[in-house]
N, C-alpha and C positions, 0 to 999 in steps of 0.2 A: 524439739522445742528448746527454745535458748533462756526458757523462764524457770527460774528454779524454787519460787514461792507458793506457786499453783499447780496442785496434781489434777490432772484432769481425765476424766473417764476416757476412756478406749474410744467411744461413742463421739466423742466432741472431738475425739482428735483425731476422728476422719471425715471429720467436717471440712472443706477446703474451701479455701478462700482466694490463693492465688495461683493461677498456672503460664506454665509457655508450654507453647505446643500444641499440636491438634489433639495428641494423645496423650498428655498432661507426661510425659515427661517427669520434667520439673514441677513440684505443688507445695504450696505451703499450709498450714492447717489456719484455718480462721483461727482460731485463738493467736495463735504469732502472732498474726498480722495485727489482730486488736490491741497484743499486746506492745507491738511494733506505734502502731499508733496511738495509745496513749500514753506511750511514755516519751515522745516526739511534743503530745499537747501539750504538756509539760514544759517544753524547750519555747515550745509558740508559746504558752502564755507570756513565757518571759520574755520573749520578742513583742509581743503588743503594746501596746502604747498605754501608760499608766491609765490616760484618759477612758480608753476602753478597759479599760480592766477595772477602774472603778465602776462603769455604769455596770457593767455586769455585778460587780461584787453587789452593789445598791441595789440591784435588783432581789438579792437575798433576803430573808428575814433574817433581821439582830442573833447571835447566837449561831447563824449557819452560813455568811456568807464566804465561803471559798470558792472563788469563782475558777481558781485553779481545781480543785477536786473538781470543780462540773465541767470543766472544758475536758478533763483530763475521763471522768467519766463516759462524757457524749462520744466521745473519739472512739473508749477502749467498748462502746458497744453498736457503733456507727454499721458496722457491718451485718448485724445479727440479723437481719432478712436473708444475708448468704445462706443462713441454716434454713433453707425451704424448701417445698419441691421445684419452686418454677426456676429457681437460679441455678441450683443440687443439680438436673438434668441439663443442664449445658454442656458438662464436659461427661458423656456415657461412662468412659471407663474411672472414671473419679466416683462419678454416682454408683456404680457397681457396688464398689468397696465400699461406699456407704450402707448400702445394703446388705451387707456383709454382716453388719455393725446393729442390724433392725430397726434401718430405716425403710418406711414402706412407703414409695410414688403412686398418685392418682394413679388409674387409667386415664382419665378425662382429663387433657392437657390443653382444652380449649382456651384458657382464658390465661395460662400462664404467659403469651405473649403482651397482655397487656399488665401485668404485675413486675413490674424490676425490684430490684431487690430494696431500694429503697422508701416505696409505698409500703411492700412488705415487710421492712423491718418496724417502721412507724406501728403497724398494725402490734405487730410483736412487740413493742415497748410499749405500747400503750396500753394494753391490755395488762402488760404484768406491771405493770406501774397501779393500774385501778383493783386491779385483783388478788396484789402480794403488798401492795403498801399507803393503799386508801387512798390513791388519790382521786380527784373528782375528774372527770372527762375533762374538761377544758384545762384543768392544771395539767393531766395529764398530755394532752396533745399541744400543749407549748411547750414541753422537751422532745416530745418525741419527733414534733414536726422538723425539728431540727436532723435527724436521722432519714425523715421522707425526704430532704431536700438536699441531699449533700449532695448529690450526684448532679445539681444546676434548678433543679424545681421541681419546686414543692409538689406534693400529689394535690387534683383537683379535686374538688369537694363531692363530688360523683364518684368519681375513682376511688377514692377514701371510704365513701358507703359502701361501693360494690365489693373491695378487699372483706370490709368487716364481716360482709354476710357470706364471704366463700371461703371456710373453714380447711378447703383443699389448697388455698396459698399459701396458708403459715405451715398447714401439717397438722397431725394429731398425732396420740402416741410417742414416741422415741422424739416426734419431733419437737413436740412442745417439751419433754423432758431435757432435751440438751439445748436447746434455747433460756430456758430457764436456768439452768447448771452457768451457760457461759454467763447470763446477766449478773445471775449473784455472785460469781466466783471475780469476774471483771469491776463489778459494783465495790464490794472489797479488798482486792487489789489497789484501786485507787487511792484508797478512805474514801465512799461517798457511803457508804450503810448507813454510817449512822447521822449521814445529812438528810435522807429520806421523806423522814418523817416533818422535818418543818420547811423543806422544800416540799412538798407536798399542799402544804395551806397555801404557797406564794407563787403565781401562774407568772410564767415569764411575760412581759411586753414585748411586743413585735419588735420592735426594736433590740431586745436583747437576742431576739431568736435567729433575727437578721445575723447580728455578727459573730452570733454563736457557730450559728451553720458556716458561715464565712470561715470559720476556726479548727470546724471541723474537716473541709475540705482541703486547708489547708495540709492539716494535720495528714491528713488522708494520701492526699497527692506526695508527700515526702514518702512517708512510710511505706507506698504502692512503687518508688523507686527502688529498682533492683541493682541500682549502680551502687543507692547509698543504704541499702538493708538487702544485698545476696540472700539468695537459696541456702540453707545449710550454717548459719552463723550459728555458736552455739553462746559467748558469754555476751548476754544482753547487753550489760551497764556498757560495755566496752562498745559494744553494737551501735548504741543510740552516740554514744558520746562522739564517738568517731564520724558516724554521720553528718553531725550538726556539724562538727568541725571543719567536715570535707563541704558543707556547705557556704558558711562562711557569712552566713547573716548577720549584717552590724545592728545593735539594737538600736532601737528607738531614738532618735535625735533628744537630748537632753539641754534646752538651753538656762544658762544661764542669766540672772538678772542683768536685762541690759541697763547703759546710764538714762536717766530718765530725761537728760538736757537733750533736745532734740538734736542741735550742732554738735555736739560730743560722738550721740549717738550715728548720727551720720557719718563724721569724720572715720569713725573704729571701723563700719560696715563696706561705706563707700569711700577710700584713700582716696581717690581723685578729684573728691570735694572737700578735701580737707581744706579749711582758710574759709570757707565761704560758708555766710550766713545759712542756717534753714529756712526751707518756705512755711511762711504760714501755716501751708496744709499738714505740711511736716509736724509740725508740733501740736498742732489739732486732731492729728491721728494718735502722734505718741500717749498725746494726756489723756485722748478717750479711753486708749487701748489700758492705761494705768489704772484708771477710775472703775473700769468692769468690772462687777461685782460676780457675774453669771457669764457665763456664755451668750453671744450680742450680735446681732447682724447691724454691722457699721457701714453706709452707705456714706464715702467719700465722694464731693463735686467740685470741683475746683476747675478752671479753663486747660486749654491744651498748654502741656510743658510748663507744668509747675510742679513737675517732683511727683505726684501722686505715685506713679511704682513704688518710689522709694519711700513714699510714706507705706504705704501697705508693706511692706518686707519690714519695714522698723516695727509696724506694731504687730504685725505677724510674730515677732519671735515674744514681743511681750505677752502676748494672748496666748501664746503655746509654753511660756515659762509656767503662767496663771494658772493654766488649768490643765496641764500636763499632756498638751498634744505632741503627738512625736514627729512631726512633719508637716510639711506646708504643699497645698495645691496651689500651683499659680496658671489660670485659665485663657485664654486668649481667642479671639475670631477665629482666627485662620491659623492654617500649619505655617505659613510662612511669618505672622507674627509670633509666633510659638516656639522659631526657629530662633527670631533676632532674640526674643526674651531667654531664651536658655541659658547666653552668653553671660546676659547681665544675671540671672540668679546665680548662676556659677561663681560670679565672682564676690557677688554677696555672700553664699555660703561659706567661699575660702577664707573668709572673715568673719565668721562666725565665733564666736568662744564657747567652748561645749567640751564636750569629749567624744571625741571619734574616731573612725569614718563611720560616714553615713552613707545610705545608698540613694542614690538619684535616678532619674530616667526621663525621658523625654517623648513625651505621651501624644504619639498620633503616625500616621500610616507609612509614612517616609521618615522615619525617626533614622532608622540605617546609615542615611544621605547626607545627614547635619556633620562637618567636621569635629565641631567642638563635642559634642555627641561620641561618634566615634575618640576621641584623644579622651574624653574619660574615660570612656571604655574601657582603654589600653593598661588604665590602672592598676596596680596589684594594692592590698592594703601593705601600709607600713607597720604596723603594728597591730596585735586582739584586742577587740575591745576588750576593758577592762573594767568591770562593775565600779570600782573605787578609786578609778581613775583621776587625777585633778585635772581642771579644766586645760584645755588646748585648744590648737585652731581645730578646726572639721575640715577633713578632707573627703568629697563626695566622690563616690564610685559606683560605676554600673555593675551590675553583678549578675551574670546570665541566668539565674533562674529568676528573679526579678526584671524581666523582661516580656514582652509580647505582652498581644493585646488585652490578656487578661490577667495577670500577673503582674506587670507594667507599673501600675499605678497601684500597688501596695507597698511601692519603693519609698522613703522616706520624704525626699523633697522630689517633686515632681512639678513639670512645665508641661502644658499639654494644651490639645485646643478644648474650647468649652464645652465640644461632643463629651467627653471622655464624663465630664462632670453630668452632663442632659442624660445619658446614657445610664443615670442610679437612676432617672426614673424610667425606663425604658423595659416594657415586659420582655427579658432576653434572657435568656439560658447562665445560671453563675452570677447570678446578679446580685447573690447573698454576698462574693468574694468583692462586689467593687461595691457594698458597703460597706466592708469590713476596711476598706483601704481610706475610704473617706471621714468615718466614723472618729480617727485618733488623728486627723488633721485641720490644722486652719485653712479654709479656703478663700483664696482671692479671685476676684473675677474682674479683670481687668475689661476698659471695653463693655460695660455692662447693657448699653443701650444698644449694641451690635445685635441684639438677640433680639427676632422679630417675635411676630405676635406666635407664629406656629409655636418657635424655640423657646417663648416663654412659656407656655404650657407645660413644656420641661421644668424649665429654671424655677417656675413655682413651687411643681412638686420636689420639687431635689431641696429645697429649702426648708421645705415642710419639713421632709425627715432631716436634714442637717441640724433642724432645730430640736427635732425631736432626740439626735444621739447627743447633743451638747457641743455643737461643732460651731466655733467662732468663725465668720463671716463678713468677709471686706469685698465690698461691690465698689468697686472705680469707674467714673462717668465725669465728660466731660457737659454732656447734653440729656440728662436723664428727664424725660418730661415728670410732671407732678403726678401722673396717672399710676405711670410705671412704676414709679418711686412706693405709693400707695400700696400697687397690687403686690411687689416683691415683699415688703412689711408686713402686712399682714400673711402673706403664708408660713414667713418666718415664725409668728407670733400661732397662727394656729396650730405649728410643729410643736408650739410650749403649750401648748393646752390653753391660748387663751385669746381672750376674744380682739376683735381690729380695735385700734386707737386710729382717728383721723391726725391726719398732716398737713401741715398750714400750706397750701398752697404758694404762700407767698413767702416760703422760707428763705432764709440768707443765702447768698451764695457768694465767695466758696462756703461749702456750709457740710456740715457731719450730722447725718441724720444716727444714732443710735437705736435699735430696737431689741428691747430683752424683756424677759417675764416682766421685770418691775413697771414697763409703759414704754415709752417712745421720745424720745428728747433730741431737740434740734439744737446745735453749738453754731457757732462763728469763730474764724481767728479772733483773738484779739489784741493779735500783733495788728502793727495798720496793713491794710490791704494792699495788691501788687493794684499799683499804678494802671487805668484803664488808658488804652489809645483810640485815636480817632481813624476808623476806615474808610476811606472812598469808596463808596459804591456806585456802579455806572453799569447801564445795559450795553451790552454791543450783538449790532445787528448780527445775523446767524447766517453767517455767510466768509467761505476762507480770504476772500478778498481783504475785506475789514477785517477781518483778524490780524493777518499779515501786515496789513499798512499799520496796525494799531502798535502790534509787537513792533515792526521795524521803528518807528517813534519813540517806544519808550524803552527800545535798549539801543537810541544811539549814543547813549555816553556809557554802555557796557549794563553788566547788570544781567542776572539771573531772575526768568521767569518760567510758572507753572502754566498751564491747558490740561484742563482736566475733563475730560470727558466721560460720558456715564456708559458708554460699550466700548468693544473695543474695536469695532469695522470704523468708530468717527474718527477713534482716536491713530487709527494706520493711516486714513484718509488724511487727518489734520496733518500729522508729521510729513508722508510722504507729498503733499504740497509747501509745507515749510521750508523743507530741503532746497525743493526746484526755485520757489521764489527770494528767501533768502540765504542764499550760495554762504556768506560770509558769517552766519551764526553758527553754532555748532547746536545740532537737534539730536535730542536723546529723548527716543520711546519707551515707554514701558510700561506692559500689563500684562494680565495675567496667560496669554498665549504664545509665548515663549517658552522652549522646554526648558526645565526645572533648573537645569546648570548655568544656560545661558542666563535666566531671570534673577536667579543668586548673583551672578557676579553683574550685574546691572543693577542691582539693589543695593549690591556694597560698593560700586563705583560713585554712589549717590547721597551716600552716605558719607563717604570719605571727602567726596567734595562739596556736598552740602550742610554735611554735619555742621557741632559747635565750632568746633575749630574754624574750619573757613577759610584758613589756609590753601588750598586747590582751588578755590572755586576757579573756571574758565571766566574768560573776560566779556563773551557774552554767548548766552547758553538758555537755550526751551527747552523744556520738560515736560513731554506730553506722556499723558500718563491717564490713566483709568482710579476708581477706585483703592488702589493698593498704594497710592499716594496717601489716601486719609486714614490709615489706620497704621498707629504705632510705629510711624518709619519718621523718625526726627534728623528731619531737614529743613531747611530754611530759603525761602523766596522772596527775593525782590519787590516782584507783581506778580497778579496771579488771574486767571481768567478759567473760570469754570462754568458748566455746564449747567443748569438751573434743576436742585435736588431736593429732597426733602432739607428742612431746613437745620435740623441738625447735625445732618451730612455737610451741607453748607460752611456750618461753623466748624466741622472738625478740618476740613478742607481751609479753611481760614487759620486754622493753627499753625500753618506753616508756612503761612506770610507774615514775614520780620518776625520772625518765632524766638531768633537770638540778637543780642544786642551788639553791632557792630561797628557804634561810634557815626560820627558824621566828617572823622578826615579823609584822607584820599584813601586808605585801607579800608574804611568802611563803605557804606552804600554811592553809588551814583548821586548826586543831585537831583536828578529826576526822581528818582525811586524814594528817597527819603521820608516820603508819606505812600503811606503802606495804599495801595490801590487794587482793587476787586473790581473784576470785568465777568459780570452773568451773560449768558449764552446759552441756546439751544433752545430757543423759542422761537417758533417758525413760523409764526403771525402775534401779530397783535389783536383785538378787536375792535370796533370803534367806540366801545363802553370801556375800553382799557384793560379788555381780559386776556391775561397771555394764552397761547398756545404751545405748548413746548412741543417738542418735536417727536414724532413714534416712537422712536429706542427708548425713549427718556421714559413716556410712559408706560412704555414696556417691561423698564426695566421698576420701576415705581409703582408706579399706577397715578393717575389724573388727581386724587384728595393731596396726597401728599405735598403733590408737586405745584397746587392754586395755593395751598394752604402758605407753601414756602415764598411766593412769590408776593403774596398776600403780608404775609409780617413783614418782610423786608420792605414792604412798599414799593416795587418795584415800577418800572416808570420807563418807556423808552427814552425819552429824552432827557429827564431831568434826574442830576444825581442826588444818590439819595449818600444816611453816612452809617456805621455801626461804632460805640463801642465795645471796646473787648478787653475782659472780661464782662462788662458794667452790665453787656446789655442781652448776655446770653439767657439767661435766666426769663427773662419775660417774653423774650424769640421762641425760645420753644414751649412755655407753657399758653402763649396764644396760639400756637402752631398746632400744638396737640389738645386744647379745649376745645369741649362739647358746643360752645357758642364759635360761630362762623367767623371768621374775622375776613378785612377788605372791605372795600368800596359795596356799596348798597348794590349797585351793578353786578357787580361778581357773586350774590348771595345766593340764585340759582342754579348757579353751573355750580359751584363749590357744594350745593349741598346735594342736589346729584351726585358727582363723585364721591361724597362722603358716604350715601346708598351703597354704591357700588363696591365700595372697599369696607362697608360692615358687612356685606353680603359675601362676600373673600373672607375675611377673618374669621364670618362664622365658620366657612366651610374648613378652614383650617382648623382652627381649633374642635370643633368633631372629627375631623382626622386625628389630631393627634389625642383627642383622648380615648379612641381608639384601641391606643398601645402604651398609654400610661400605668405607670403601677396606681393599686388605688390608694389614697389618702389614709392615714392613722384610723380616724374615725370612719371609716368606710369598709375596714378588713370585719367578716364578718368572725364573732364570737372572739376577736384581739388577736389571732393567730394566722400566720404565716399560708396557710389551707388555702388555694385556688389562689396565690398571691400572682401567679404567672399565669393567667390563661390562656395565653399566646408565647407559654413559656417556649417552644420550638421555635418564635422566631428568632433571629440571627444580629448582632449588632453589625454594621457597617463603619469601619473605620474613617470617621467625619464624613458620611453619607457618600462612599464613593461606588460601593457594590451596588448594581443595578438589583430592585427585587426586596433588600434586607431592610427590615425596620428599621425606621431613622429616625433622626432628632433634628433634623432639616427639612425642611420644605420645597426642595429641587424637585427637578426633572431629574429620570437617569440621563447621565451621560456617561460619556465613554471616553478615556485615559488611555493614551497610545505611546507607546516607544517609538521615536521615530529616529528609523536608520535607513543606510543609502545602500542600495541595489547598484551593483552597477554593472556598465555591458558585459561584462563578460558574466553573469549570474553570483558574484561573489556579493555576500551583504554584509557591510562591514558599519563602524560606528559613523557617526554624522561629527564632522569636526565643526563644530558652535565654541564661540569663547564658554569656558569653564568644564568645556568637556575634557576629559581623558579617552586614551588611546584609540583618538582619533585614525580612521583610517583601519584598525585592524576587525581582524576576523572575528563578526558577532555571532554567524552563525557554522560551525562548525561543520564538519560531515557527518561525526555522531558526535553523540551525546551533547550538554551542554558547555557554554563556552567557559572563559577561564573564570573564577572566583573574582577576580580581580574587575575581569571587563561585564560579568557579569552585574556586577555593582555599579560602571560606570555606566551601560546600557541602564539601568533602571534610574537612574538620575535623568536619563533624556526626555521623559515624561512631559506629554499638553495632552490640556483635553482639547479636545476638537468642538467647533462650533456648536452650540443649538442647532441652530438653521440645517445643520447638517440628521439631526437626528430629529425630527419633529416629523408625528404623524408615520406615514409609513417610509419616510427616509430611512429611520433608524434599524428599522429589517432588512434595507437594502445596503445602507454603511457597515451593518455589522458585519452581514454575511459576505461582505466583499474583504473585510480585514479579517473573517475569521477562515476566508479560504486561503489566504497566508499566513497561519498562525503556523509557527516552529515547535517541532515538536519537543525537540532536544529541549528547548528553553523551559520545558513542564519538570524539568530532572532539577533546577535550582532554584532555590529558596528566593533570591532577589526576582526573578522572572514569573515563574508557575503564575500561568492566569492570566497573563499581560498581553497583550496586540500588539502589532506592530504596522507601523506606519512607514511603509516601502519608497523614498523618495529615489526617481531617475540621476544621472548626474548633474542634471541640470535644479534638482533639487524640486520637482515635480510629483504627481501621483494623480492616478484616476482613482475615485472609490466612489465605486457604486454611480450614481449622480454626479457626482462632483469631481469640480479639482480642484485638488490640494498642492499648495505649494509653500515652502519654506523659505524667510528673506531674513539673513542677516540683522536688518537693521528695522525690519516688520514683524517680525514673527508668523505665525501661521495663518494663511491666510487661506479662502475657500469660497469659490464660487461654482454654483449650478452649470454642469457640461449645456454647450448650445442645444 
């Protein structure tokens, strides 16, 4: 024992707690270890973020809140279920010498496989908590549950009856004596003795128990490292100190007041606006984020590319000076929005004013793969954090135990997709630890309208509790219906304990909706408003002909235009007839079935020449593209022709016609092009009442409500144009779009409301899926405690829904994610040379073992998912087992592969699988049709 404050009986000190080896070898006595761990809680407290450290400390009565004594408490007694028979009996020759000691084991070991030591410890602390220091059962079982639940989830409320009445889980005799010896000897060791007594009147809230247990497992998991607490240590102080330090945790993000002028504030944040005005939004964020008295869920609207990120990150740091959060979540659709945003947080933080470094991460399944990602990595810190430090820039760093899927995001500032965030409310294994990670940050949720009705069933309840831990809250939208807006408010406000306030439908926009305890308040800039434009809008018949002739017309005096399609078989179809018919444009495709490398460097080709600058842009140039055009890739079009969407897909797709301002001399637009024009398509009849019919994919990919309803506000018309404007006229586009009353021509009011049947009958079924595998609500946990909080705690999160099988926060199909590399004749299978690949050409699959570190990373960048159509029904038993009777074995040996398919292309860049064939084009991407 390396403790030299606590004599401990003979009895306790052959109590063990940790071993290696079959035949325990190596042990260390449970009391180390507890004392290991909580003198570690100690270190984490002061890593946590002031914010959580106060809601704990608040949770105290007056006179006893030391929220460090009870962190440091629950840790040094986190383990005392190891002193039982069902745990004791795991390692026989450890249990021996227990015995030795006048410990006596059941015969009857039935039930000890369903008892872990964490049910059983619960049992063991709650008991002597009711029976040594008055507490009442439910005060009692809001600390204890904290000890049932460190190991990932809580014991169920059945389990928790059946321990109480089986007297052979805890022990009797010797064993309730040295359980009781470690509690009181541990109890003061900390200083908690004499907290006891008035912790005792004051039951934790779930909330507090959430990031308690989060705290504890933290604690737990450092401490159980034998890298950084060896076998055999003998002087403590030395022990712990040394450990934290070989770990290297930067504290808490600490910012400092920013300037309250929004242009000041900008210019310090983002140099590369330095000179230039803020947008309205910008200082409507800033002054809300000033005025917060409480913790706020601020719902920013504003049109596409008016700052909104940047207003969220200005008042992000003011909300986390206010009330002492120590990092910020910024959420986003997709990994590959999550990817471009990293960049930009990055360079926000390096301009931060604080004292640092802080720790970053990049939160979602392919995080390995991001350059910029990796080049932090690479980091070492420049200096220790320093408590008394004066402020400096912050320099962000990844730091490998702050990493992986569950660890990840208790990094300080963190970019992630919005899974990570859906995923607090999600019944999954450690779910107390990515509270504890959300608990001490602001969250932004960029994109907020991205999240369908299943996702929202998430994003409700994660608000609930965000509200409920005091967690400030920026939702960014550019098209957020008035429903939405509604339903996200009020969970926020249920998470504060209080009841829904209505929201004027007909609120301003740009416009800041506010929501906190005190009520709900709608703002306005009131700088003058960004200048609305006028849109051309025009149908064109659904056929490549017309398109062709329409494109060839309006870029013959040059000029960059969008095609946007809503799959991706129209959009291979559209481009690869573009090509043949007009020879003399340059066509560039892209979506999402291109492998991961190649699609990266065609998203930043597009950016570089579509971006602000506009300097590249080609002289005349299509962009057929899918969805991954409308979300968060700031580029700019000429003209633009899309497919007929829902309608606030529509206007996000509008946001990147004439998005930047580029003058009207010969540098800037065409002639032709100088009024912004919209061409709809994918409507594959008319009717003679004037009801469109869009096309299969579309409503496949949609559903029919969506898509009458979109076609319906725009007033859409084959022959006669109709106009938008924008900003002006978003706001009442999507609130008739998404109202309960029908909107369109008297004609169209049956088909529309059919469909609208059809997709409330979809919704419900989603949303009874997902509540499913929801945690349940504040008021809904029974007796206020953490008990059966997971009843589906065994199942598994899936990294943004890609594991086929694992609880999700998506509403997909499974599908299936391939590596695809080339076979070639002579049986060698070596990497696929695609632009942005690396070591093209060489050796992927070795003779043994797995390939090199190096290429092993670059193969897992080669990543597509493979068609639907390819897995639907009983395809997907026939694709699988066709790719998993070529699966490598060697490739099970490394960390980037384990798990992965591969997708065997001939030299001709071909494949049969199962049904199909599969083949790979340069300038199509993957493409798959059913064998004759």
């Amino acid at each position: 024992m390396s403790d030299d404050d606590v004599t401990w009986s003979a009895a306790a000190l052959s109590v063990w707690g940790k071993s290696s080896g079959y035949d325990g070898e190596q042990w260390m006595p449970l009391a180390q270890h507890l004392i290991d761990s909580a003198d570690v809680a100690g270190l984490v407290w002061d890593w946590l973020p002031l914010h959580v450290r106060n809601l704990i400390d608040d949770a105290l009565p007056a006179g006893a809140r030391n929220g460090r004594a009870l962190v440091r408490w629950l840790a040094g007694v986190h383990d005392i279920g190891k002193c039982s028979p069902p745990f004791a009996s795991k390692m026989p020759v450890l249990a021996e010498r227990m015995r030795e000691h006048g410990f006596i084991f059941p015969r009857d070991t039935t039930d000890f496989a369903k008892a872990p030591h964490g049910l059983v410890g619960q049992v063991v602390l709650s008991t002597w908590l009711q029976e040594s220091h008055g507490f009442g059962r439910a005060a009692a079982t809001s600390y204890a549950v904290v000890i049932g639940g460190h190991h990932g989830t809580p014991p169920s409320v059945l389990n928790l009856r059946a321990a109480h009445r089986n007297p052979d889980l805890t022990g009797e005799g010797t064993w309730a004596v040295v359980q009781a010896e470690i509690l009181d000897r541990m109890t003061a060791r900390v200083g908690a003795a004499d907290l006891l007594t008035a912790w005792s009147h004051a039951p934790l809230p779930p909330t507090v128990q959430a990031v308690l247990t989060g705290a504890v497992i933290v604690s737990d998991w450092l401490a159980s490292n034998t890298e950084l607490f060896p076998y055999g240590s003998e002087d403590q102080a030395a022990r712990v100190s040394e450990a934290w330090r070989g770990l290297g945790l930067p504290a808490p993000w600490r910012p400092s007041r920013p300037p309250t002028d929004a242009a000041e504030h900008l210019a310090a944040r983002f140099p590369h606006l330095a000179g230039l005005r803020s947008r309205p939004v910008q200082q409507l964020a800033l002054d809300a984020a000033q005025a917060a008295e409480s913790p706020s869920l601020m719902i920013v609207e504003a049109a596409m590319g008016t700052g909104k990120t940047e207003a969220a990150l200005l008042a992000a740091e003011v909300l986390a000076a206010r009330f002492g959060c120590g990092g910020v979540y910024v959420a986003l659709p997709t990994m590959a929005t999550s990817d471009a945003m990293f960049g930009r947080v990055q360079d926000w933080i390096e301009n931060l004013a604080g004292s640092g470094p802080t720790s970053t991460y990049l939160a979602h399944g392919k995080a390995g793969l991001n350059d910029r990602f990796n080049l932090v990595r690479q980091r070492r810190a420049a200096s220790v954090w320093d408590e008394d430090a004066s402020p400096q820039k912050v320099e962000a760093q990844v730091l490998s135990w702050l990493t992986g899927r569950k660890k990840g995001v208790l990094a300080n500032m963190v970019v992630g997709t919005i899974d990570q965030l859906l995923f607090s409310a999600l019944q999954a294994k450690h779910l107390a630890l990515r509270h504890l990670a959300f608990a001490g940050k602001v969250v932004v949720v960029d994109e907020a309208h991205a999240a369908d009705d299943y996702m929202r069933m998430y994003l409700t309840r994660s608000l609930e509790w965000l509200a409920a831990y005091g967690v400030p809250v920026v939702l960014l939208s550019a098209t957020l219906p008035w429903s939405q807006r509604q339903e996200l408010a009020d969970a926020y406000r249920r998470g504060l304990g209080r009841s829904p306030v209505a929201i004027t439908a007909d609120a301003p926009y740009p416009g800041l909706t506010t929501v906190s305890a005190a009520g709900v308040t709608v703002a306005s800039p009131s700088a003058e408003r960004e200048a609305s434009r006028l849109i051309e809008v025009r149908c064109l018949d659904d056929d490549l002909d017309t398109l062709a002739a329409t494109l060839e017309g309006l870029l013959i005096e040059g000029g960059c235009a969008a095609v946007i399609r809503n799959t991706v078989g129209r959009a291979q179809e559209t481009a690869r007839y573009l090509r043949d018919r007009l020879a003399d444009v340059e066509i560039v495709l892209h979506h999402s079935r291109f492998v991961a490398t190649h699609r990266a460097r065609k998203e930043a080709a597009l950016r570089e020449q579509l971006g602000p600058d506009g300097s590249k842009r080609a002289a005349r140039q299509i962009v057929v593209g899918t969805q991954v055009l409308e979300q968060s890739l700031d580029v700019d079009f000429d003209v633009m022709v899309t497919d007929v969407a829902p309608v606030d897909l529509v206007l996000q797709r509008v946001g990147r016609l004439h998005r930047h301002e580029r003058g009207s001399d010969e540098a800037g637009r065409p002639p032709a092009l100088r009024t912004p024009r919209l061409f709809v398509t994918g409507i594959a009849a008319w009717r003679q009442d004037g009801l469109p019919e869009p096309d299969r994919g579309s409503r496949a990919v949609y559903g029919l409500s969506r898509l009458l309803r979109a076609a319906a506000v725009l007033d859409l018309d084959p022959v006669e144009p109709r106009s938008l404007r924008l900003p002006a006229d978003i706001r009442s586009l999507v609130e008739r779009a998404y109202a309960e009353a029908i909107p369109g021509p008297e004609g169209w009011r049956e088909a529309i409301a059919e469909a609208d049947r059809d997709h409330c009958r979809k919704v419900g079924e989603q949303r009874r899926r997902a509540d499913d595998f929801r945690i349940a609500a504040l008021d809904q946990l029974e007796d206020d405690n953490l008990v059966g909080w997971l009843e589906y705690g065994g199942a598994s999160e899936a990294d943004d829904a890609r594991s086929p099988g694992a609880s999700r926060v998506r509403d997909s199909e499974d599908g299936i994610e391939v590596i695809v590399v080339q076979r070639r004749a002579d049986g060698t299978v070596v990497c696929l040379d695609v632009p942005g690949g690396e070591h093209a050409g060489e050796l992927a699959v070795p003779l043994f073992g797995p390939p090199d570190d190096t290429i092993a990373r670059a193969l897992a960048a080669t990543t597509v998912q493979l068609p639907q159509s390819m897995l639907n029904g009983s395809d997907f038993d026939t694709t699988l087992q066709a790719l998993e009777a070529d699966a490598h074995e060697g490739w099970q040996e490394s960390h980037w592969l384990a798990g992965q398919l591969a997708l065997h292309l001939d030299d001709d860049w071909t494949a049969q699988v199962g049904d199909w064939q599969v083949s790979y084009d340069i300038d199509l991407g993957l493409m798959a049709r059913r064998s004759p």
